[in-house]
C-alpha positions, 0 to 999 in steps of 0.5 A, a space after each residue: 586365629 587373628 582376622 587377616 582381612 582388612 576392614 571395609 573401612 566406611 567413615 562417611 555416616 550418610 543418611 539413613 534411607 526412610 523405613 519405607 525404602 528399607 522395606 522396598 529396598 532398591 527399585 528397578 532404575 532406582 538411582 539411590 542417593 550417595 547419602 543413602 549408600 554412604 548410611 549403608 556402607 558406615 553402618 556395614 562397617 561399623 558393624 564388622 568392626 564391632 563384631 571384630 571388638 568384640 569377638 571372644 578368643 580363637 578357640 571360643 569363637 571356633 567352638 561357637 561357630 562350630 555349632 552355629 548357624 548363621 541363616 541367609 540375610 532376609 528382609 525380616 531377618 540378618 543372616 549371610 548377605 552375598 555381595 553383588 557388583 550389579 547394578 541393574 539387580 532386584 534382588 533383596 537378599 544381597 548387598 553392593 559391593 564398592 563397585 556396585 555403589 561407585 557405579 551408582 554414584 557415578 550414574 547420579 553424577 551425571 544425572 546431577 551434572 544434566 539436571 544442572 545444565 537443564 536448569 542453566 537453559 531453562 535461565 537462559 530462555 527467554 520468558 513472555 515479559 523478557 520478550 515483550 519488553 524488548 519488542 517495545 524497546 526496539 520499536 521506540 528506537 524505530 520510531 524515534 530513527 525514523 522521526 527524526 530523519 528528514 523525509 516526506 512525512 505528508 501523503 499527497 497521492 494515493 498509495 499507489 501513486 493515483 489520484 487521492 478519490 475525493 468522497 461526492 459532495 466534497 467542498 472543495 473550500 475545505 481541500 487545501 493540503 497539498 496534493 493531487 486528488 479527483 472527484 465528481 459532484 463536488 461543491 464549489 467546483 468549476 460546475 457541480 456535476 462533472 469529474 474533476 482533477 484537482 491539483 493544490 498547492 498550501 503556501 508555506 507560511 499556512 492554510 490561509 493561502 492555496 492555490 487549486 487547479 481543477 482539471 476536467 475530465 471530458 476536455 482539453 483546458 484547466 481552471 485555477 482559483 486562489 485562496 488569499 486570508 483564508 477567502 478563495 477567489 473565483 475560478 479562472 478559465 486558463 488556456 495551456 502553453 501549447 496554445 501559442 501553437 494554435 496562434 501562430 497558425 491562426 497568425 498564417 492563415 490570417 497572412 495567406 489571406 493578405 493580413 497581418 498577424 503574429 503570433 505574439 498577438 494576443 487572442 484580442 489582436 488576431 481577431 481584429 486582424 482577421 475582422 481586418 481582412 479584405 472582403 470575399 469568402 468570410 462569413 458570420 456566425 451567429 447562434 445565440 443561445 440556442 437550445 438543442 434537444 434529443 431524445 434517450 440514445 438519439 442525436 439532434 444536429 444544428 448546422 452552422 455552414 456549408 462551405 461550397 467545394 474548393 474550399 481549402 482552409 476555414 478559420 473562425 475566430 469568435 467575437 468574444 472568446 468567453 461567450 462563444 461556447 457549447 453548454 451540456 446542460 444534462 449529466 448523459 448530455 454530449 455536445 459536440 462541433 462536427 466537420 461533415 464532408 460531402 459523404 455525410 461522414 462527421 469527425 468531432 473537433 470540440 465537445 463538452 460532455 456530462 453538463 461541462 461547457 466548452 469554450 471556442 476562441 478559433 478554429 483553423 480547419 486545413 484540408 490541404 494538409 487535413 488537420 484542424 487546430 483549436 485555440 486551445 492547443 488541440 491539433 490533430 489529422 484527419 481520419 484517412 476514410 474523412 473528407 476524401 473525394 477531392 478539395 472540389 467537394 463542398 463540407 458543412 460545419 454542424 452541431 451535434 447532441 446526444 441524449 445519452 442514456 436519458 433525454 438531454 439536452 444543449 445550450 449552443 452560443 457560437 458568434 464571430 466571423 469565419 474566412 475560407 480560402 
């Protein structure tokens, strides 16, 4: 009898799997390659066809498989093998259908297409010299946006906006870039051993002009030196603005006595205005040099005038305003003018603290509006428990030094006339 199936056509050769496959055969989650299966199904089919060649007449073959018998297909012997559309099968006694084998294909396609889209990310990542490379880029475009905008490349203050701290024992001579800066025990400083705030100021054109400001940390006033060619010159006492202040009420007090005074005049001219007044109630002072001594937390006194009761205003203006001074001469050292009213109560009006000087140009003391001014602008009221007994009670004018932690002690010089009213 003619064969009336149809051949399981095969054509693809494959890859022949190695011997070790074909004694282990599939594996459980095997994904075979479709090489592989392509080995399989050619060789199946090429076998049948062979076999159908080759087949004697329908008679012989009948006989011949009559009497024969064909054994189940082993892993050591051929035989019958039984098809199987598994795909998830151990079996090692049957073979894959068509089915079977597309779904194997099916199944390394996706592994293949997966596989492919891993390898694509992993390109695409970004790698340790790739990101490096770029951060180097982006910060030399910074820096190069940034240079060559036009800002404020030099540091004048701290970051915080204070002061910049200069170290002790900084020589001033060498401080000339602009900026605002403090400091204590600094060489070449208006004196050696105080706090100072120093503001400079470097010319356009170099570092061989400056000019510095050097303002004390204990008193009211500023000194100022300039740098010319590279040489600083000496430093200059300066009084502030609001002095004319002082002057104009100096300038009153000098009329209300029956004087001429304005307060355009100089320093110069109020005194001889006041030197100019009438006799009666004026009086000189005179402390030349005087040295002053206290003892560790103790407090030594001078006094300088007692003014008899009804006594309404005082005004002092010294000879000469740069020899007219109060001296600390110890670093603790407080030196101090005191108005003492009859009660002994004390309320301070100039002072120089830590080894500083203070100078006195005038001072205007009125109790009728209980206030004080001193030339430099300095203007202030008199505690409410201060001076209160009534105008008919006599007030002295004394100065004071502390010793401050360790023994101190002052240099006192206080010369020129004082009218009382």
């Amino acid at each position: 009898m003619a064969f009336t199936e149809k051949l399981p056509e095969w054509h693809a050769e494959g890859i022949e799997p190695p011997d070790s496959k074909k004694q282990t055969g599939w594996e459980v989650e095997d994904k075979p390659p479709a090489g592989w299966w392509n080995w399989l199904l050619n060789r199946t089919f090429k076998a049948i066809e062979e076999l159908r060649n080759k087949a004697a007449d329908k008679q012989y073959v009948d006989d011949a498989v009559a009497g024969a018998k064909v054994p189940d297909a082993s892993l050591t012997q051929k035989g019958i093998t039984q098809l199987s559309s598994a795909t998830n099968s151990t079996s090692e006694n049957m073979a894959a259908t068509p089915k079977a084998v597309k779904a194997a294909y099916d199944r390394g396609s996706e592994g293949v297409t997966a596989a492919a889209n891993a390898q694509a990310k992993a390109d695409a990542a970004e790698t340790p010299a790739g990101a490096q490379s770029k951060a180097n880029a982006a910060e030399t475009n910074a820096k190069n946006y940034v240079d060559v905008k036009p800002w404020q490349k030099v540091k004048v203050t701290a970051d915080d906006g204070k002061c910049i701290l200069l170290p002790n024992g900084t020589n001033l001579n060498t401080v000339i870039k602009n900026g605002f800066y403090n400091g204590s025990s600094l060489v070449n400083a208006p004196t050696a051993t105080d706090w100072w705030y120093i503001e400079v100021l470097e010319h356009t054109n170099g570092d061989l002009y400056a000019i510095q400001k050097a303002y004390p940390f204990y008193y009211s006033g500023f000194f100022t030196r300039v740098m010319q060619n590279g040489v600083w010159g000496p430093w200059s006492a300066d009084l502030f603005q609001s002095g004319v202040d002082a002057k104009n009420g100096v300038a009153g007090a000098v009329n209300a006595k029956g004087g001429n005074a304005s307060g355009s005049m100089s320093w110069g001219e109020l005194n001889n205005a006041i030197l100019a007044l009438p006799s009666g109630g004026e009086g000189t002072l005179n402390i030349n040099a005087v040295l002053m001594y206290a003892d560790p937390n103790t407090t030594s006194y001078l006094d300088l005038v007692t003014l008899p009761g009804g006594t309404r205003k005082f005004l002092f203006a010294a000879r000469n305003a740069s020899n007219c001074y109060l001296e600390g001469r110890n670093s603790s050292t407080a030196t101090i003018i005191e108005i003492e009213d009859s009660l002994g109560r004390r309320y301070d009006t100039i002072a120089a603290y830590s080894g500083s000087t203070a100078y006195l140009s005038a001072m205007y003391v009125d109790r009728v509006s209980r206030t004080f001014q001193l030339a430099n602008g300095t203007t202030a009221n008199f505690p409410i428990a201060f001076d209160n007994e009534g105008l008919d009670k006599p007030f002295k004018l004394k100065v004071s030094c502390w010793g401050g932690v360790s023994s101190g002690s002052s240099r006192v010089t206080i010369i020129g006339t004082y009218f009382t009213i």
